[in-house]
C-alpha positions in Angstrom: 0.0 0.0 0.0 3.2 2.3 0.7 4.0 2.1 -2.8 1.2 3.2 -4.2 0.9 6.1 -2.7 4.6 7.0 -2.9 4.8 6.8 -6.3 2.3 9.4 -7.6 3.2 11.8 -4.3 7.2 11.3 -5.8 5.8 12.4 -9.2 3.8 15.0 -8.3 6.9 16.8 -6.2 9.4 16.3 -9.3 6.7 17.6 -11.6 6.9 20.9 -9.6 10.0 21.9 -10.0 9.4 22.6 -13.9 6.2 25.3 -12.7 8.1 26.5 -9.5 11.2 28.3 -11.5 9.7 31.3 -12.7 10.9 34.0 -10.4 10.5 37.3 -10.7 14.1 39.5 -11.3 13.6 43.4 -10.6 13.1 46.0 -7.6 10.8 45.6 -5.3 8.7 48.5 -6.8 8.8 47.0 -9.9 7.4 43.4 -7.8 4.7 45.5 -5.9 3.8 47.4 -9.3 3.8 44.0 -11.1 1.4 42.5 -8.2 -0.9 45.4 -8.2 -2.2 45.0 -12.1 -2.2 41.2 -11.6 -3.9 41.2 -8.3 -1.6 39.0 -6.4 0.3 38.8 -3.5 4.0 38.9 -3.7 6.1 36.6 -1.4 9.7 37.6 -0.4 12.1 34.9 0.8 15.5 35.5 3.2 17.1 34.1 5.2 20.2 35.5 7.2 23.6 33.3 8.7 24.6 34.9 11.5 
């Protein structure tokens, strides 16, 4: 039963990474602006080492 349901959740994550790789290069005005006339939400990712 394990197997069954790895497999498809196994192709479903791979299958993501080919839709997931579209980010969006520019200022964050430019982002805002952008999310504004498409009426999204814009999501900003960091992190910080120290």
């Amino acid at each position: 039963m394990k197997r069954l349901l790895v497999l498809p959740l196994l192709l479903i994550f791979l299958s993501s990474f080919g839709v997931a790789q579209n980010w969006f290069q520019g200022s964050l005005d430019d982002a805002v602006a952008k999310a504004k006339s498409e009426d999204k939400l814009i999501l900003i990712d960091f992190f910080s080492d120290g």
